[in-house]
NUDRENFI-489695 format. One record per residue (C-alpha): residue number from 1; residue in three letters; chain; x, y, z. Coordinates in steps of 0.001 Angstrom, whole numbers. Layout:
@num = NUM, residu = ALA, chaine = A, c1 = X, c2 = Y, c3 = Z
...
***
This chain:
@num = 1, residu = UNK, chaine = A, c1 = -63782, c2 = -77125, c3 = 49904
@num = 2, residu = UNK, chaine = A, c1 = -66467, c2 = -78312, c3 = 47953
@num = 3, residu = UNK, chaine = A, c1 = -66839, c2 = -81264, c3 = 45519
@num = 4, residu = UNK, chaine = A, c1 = -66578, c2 = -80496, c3 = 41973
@num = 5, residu = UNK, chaine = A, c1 = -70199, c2 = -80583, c3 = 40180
@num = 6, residu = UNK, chaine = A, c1 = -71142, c2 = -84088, c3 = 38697
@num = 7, residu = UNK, chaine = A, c1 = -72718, c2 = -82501, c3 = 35906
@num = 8, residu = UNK, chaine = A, c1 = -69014, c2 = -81184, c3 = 34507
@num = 9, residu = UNK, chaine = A, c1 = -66357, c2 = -83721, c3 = 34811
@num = 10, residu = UNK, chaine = A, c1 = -63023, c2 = -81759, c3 = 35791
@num = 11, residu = UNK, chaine = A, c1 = -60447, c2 = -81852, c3 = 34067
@num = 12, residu = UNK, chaine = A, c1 = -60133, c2 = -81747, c3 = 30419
@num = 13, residu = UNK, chaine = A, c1 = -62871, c2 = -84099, c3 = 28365
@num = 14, residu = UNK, chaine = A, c1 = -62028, c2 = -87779, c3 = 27754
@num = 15, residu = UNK, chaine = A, c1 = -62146, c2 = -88599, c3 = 23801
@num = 16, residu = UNK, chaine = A, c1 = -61168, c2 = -87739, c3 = 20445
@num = 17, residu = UNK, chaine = A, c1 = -59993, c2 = -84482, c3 = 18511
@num = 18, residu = UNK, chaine = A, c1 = -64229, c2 = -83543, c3 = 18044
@num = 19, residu = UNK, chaine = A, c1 = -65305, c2 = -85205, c3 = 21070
@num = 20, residu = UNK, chaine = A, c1 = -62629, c2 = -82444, c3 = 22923
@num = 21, residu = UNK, chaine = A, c1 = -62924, c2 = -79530, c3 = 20488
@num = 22, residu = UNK, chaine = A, c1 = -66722, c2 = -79873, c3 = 19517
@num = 23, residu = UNK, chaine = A, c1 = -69061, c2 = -82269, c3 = 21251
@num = 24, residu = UNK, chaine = A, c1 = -68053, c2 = -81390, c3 = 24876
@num = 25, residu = UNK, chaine = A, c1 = -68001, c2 = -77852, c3 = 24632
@num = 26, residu = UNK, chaine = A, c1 = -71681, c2 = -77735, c3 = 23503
@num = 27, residu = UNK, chaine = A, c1 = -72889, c2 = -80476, c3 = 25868
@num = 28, residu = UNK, chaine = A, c1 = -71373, c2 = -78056, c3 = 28698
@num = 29, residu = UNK, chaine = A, c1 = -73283, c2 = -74888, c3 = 27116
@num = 30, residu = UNK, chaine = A, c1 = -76747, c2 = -77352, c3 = 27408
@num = 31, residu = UNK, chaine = A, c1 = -75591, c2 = -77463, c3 = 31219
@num = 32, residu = UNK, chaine = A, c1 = -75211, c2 = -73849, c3 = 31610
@num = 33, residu = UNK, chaine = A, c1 = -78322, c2 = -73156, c3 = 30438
@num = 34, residu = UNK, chaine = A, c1 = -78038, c2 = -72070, c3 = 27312
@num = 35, residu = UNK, chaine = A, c1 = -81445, c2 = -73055, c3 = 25080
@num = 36, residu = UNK, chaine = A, c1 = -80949, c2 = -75510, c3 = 22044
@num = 37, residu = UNK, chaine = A, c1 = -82273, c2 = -72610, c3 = 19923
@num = 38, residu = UNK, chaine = A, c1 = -79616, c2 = -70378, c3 = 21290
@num = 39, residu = UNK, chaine = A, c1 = -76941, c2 = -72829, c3 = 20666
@num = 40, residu = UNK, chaine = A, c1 = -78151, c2 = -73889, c3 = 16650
@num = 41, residu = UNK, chaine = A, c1 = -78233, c2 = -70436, c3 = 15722
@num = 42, residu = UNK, chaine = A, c1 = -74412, c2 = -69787, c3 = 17202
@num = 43, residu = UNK, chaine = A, c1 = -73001, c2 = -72250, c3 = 15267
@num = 44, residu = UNK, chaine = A, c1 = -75425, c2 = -71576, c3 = 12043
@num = 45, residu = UNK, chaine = A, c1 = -74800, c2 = -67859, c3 = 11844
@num = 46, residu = UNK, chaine = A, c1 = -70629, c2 = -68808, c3 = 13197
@num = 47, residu = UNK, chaine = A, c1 = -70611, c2 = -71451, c3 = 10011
@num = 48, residu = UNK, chaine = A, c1 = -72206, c2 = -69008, c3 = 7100
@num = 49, residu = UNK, chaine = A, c1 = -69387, c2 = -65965, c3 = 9174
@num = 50, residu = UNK, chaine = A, c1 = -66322, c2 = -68907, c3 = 8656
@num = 51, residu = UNK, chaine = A, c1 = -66807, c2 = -69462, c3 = 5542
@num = 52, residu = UNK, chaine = A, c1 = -67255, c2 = -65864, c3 = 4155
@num = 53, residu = UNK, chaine = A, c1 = -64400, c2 = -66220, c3 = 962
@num = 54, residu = UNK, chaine = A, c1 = -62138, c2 = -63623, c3 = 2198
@num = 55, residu = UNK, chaine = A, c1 = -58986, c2 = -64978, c3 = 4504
@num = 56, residu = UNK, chaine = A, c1 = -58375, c2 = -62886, c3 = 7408
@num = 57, residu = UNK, chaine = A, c1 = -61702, c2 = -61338, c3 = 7952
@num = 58, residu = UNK, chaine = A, c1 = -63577, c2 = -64093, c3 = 9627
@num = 59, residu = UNK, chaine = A, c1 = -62156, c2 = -63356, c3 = 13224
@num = 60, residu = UNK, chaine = A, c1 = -63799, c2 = -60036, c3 = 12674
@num = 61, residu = UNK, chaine = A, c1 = -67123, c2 = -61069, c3 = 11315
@num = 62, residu = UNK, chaine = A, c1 = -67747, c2 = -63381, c3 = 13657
@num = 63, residu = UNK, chaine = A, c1 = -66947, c2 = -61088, c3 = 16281
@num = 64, residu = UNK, chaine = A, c1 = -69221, c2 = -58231, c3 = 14693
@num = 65, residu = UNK, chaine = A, c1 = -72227, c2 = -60413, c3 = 14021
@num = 66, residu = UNK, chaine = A, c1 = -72024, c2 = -62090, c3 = 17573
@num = 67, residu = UNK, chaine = A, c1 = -71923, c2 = -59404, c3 = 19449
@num = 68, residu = UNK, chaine = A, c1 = -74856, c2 = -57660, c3 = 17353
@num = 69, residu = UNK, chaine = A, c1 = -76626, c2 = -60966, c3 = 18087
@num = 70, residu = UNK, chaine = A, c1 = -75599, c2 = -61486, c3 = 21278
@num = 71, residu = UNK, chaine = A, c1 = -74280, c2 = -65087, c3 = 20816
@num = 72, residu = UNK, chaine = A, c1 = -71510, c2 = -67227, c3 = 22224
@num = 73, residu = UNK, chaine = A, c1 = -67915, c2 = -65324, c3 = 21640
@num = 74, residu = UNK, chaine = A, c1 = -66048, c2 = -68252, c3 = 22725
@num = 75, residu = UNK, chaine = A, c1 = -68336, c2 = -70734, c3 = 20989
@num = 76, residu = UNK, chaine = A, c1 = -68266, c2 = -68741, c3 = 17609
@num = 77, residu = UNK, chaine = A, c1 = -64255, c2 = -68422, c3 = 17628
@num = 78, residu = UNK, chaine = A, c1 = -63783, c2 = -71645, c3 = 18579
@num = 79, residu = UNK, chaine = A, c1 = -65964, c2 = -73108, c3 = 15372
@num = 80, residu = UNK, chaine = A, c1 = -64586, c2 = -70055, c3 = 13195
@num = 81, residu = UNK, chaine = A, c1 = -61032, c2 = -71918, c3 = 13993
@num = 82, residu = UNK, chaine = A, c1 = -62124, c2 = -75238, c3 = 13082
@num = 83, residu = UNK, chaine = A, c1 = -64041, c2 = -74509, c3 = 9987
@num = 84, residu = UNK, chaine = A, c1 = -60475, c2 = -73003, c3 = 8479
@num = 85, residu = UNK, chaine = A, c1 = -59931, c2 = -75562, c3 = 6288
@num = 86, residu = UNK, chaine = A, c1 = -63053, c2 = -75520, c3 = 5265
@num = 87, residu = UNK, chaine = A, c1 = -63339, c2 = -71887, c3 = 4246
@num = 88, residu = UNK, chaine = A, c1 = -60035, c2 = -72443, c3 = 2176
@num = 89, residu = UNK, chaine = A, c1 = -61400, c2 = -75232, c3 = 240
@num = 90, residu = UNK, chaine = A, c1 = -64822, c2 = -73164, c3 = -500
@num = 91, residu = UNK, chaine = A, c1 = -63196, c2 = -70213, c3 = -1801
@num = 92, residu = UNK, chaine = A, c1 = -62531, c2 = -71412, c3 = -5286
@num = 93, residu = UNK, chaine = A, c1 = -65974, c2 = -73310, c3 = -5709
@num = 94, residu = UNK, chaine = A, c1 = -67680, c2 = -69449, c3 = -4334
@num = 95, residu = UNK, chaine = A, c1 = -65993, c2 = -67960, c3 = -7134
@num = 96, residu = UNK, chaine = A, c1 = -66828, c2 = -70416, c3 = -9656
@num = 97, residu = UNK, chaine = A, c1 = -70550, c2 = -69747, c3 = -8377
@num = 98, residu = UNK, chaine = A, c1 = -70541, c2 = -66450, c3 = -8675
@num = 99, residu = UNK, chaine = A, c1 = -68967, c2 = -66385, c3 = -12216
@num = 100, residu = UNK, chaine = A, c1 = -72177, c2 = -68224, c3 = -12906
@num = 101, residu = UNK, chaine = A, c1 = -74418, c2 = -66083, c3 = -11014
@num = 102, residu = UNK, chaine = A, c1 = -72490, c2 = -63292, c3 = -12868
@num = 103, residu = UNK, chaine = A, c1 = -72344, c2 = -65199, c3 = -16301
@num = 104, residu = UNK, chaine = A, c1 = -68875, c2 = -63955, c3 = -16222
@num = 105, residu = UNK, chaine = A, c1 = -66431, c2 = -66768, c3 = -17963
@num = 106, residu = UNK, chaine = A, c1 = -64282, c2 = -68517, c3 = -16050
@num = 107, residu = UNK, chaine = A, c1 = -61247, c2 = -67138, c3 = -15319
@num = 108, residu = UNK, chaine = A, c1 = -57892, c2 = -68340, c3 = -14311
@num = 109, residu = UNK, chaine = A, c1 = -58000, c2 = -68269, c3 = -10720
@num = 110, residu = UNK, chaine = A, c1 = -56124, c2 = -69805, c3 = -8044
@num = 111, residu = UNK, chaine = A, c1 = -55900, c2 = -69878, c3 = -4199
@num = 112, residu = UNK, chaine = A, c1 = -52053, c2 = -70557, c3 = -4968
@num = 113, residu = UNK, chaine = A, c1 = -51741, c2 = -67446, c3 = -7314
@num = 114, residu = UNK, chaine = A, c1 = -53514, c2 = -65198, c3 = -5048
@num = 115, residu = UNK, chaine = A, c1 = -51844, c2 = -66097, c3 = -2299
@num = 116, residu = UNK, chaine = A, c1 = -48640, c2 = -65369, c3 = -4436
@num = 117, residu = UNK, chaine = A, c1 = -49809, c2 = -62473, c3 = -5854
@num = 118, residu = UNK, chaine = A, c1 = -50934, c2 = -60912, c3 = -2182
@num = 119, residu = UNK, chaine = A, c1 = -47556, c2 = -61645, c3 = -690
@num = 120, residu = UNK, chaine = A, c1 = -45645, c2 = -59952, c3 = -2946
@num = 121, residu = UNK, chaine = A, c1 = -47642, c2 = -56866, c3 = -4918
@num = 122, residu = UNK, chaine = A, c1 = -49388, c2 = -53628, c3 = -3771
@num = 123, residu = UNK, chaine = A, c1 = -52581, c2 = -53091, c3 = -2713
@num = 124, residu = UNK, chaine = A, c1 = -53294, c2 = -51845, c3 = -6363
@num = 125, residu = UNK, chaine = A, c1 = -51903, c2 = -54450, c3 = -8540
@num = 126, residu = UNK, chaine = A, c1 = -54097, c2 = -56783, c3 = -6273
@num = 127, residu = UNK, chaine = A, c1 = -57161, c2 = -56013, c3 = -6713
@num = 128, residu = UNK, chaine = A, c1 = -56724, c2 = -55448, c3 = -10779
@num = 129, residu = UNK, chaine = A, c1 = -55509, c2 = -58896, c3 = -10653
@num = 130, residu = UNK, chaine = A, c1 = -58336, c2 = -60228, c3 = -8419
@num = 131, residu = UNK, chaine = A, c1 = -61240, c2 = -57908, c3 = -7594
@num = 132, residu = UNK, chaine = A, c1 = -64072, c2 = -59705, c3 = -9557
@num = 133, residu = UNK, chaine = A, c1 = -63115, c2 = -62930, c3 = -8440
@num = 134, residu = UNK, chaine = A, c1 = -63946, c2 = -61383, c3 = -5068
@num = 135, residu = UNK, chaine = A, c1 = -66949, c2 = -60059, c3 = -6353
@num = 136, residu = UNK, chaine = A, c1 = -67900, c2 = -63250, c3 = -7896
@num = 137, residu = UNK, chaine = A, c1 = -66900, c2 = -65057, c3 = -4339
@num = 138, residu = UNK, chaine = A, c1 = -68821, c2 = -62156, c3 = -2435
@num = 139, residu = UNK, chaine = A, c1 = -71948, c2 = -62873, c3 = -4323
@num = 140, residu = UNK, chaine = A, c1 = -71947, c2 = -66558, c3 = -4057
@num = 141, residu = UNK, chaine = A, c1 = -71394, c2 = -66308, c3 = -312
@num = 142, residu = UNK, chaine = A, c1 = -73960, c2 = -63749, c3 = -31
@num = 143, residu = UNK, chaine = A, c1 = -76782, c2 = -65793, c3 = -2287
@num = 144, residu = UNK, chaine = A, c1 = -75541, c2 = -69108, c3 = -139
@num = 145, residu = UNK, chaine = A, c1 = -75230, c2 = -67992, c3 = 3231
@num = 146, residu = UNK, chaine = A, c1 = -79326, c2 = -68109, c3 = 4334
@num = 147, residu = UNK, chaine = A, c1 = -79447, c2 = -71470, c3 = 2739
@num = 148, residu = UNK, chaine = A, c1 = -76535, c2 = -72837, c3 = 4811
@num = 149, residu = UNK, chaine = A, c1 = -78011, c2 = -71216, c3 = 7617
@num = 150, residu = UNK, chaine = A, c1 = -81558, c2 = -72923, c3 = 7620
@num = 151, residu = UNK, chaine = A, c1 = -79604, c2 = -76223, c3 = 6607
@num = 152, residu = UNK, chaine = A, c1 = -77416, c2 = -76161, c3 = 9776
@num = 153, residu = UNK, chaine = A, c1 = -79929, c2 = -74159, c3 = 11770
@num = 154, residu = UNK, chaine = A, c1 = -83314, c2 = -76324, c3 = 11234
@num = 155, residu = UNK, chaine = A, c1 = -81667, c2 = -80019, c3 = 12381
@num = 156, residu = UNK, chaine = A, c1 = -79730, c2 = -78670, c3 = 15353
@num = 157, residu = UNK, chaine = A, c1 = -82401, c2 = -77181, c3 = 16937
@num = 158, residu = UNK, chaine = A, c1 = -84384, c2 = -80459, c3 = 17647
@num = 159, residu = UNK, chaine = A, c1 = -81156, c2 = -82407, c3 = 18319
@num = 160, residu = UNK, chaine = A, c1 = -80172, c2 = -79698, c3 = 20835
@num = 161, residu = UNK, chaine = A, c1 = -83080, c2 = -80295, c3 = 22254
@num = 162, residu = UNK, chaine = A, c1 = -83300, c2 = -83927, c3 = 22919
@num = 163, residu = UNK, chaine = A, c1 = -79454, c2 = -83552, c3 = 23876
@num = 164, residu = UNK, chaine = A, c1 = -80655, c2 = -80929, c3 = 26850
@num = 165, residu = UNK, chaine = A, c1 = -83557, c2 = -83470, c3 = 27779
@num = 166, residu = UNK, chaine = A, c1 = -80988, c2 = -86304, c3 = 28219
@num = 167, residu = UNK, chaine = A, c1 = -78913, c2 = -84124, c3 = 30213
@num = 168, residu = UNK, chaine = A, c1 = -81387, c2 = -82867, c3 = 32107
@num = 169, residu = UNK, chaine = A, c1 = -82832, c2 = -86388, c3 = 33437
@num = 170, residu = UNK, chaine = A, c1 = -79472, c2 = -87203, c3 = 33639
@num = 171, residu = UNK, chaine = A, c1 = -78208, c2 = -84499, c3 = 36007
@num = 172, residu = UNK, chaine = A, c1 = -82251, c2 = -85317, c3 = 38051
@num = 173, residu = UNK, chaine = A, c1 = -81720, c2 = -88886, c3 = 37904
@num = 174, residu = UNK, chaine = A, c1 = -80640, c2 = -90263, c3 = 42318
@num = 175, residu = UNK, chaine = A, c1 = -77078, c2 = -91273, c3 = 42202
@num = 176, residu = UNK, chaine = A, c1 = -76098, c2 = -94911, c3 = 41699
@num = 177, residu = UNK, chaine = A, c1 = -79802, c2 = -95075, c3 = 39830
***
């Protein structure tokens, strides 16, 4: 039986909730092989995918987009899960933006009501009730998502890389050096 690789600890990762859920799991893609470049533009295009303003359909887009990018399955869900919260608190502020971008007024929206509302009324009475605030949303996301993008996307990539170049002299580096 061989020894287990020095380059992956076994076991599961030493450290805190994002040390465990985030950090670890991209310093063992670096590992693996995967380029920096490769690895910013899985979580950009996964973040701008999480936070689309419509619950239940970011499973799907993330799925759709990765494989029609060939990124990280895995990587994408696993970010797509812990940007949840996130998405929840963005969906009001989208569809105060797009109101804007719509020079609609502001109407009375809430997560809370539509929540309420989706629980407990038809299809139909739904989207009467909220189908331009998901318009408005849509269009915020959609004017928003290439910025977010090339904010995430732009500082990863060089970070990525000097994280790979550690590793790398790391993993080369004699034993008890």
């Amino acid at each position: 039986m061989s020894a287990p690789s020095p380059e992956v600890p076994p076991g599961p990762p030493a450290g805190g909730f994002w040390r465990r859920r985030l950090l670890e799991p991209l310093r063992r893609q670096l590992l693996q092989g995967v380029t920096p470049r490769k690895l910013a533009a899985t979580l950009a295009i996964g973040t701008v995918c999480s936070l689309f303003p419509f619950l239940g359909f970011t499973s799907l887009l993330n799925l759709g987009v990765g494989v029609a990018l060939r990124l990280n399955q895995p990587l994408l869900q696993g970010w797509n899960q812990l940007l949840g919260p996130l998405q929840l608190l963005l969906i009001l502020p989208y569809v105060r933006a797009g109101e804007l971008l719509w020079g609609a007024p502001a109407g009375a929206f809430s997560v809370d009501a539509m929540l309420e509302v989706f629980a407990g009324a038809s299809w139909g009475e739904f989207l009467a009730r909220f189908g331009w605030a998901g318009v408005h949303a849509f269009t915020a996301w959609l004017v928003t998502a290439p910025l977010v993008a090339a904010l995430l996307y732009l500082p990863l990539v060089p970070t990525f890389t000097r994280t790979a170049g550690r590793l790398r002299r790391a993993s080369a580096a004699p034993a008890g050096a």
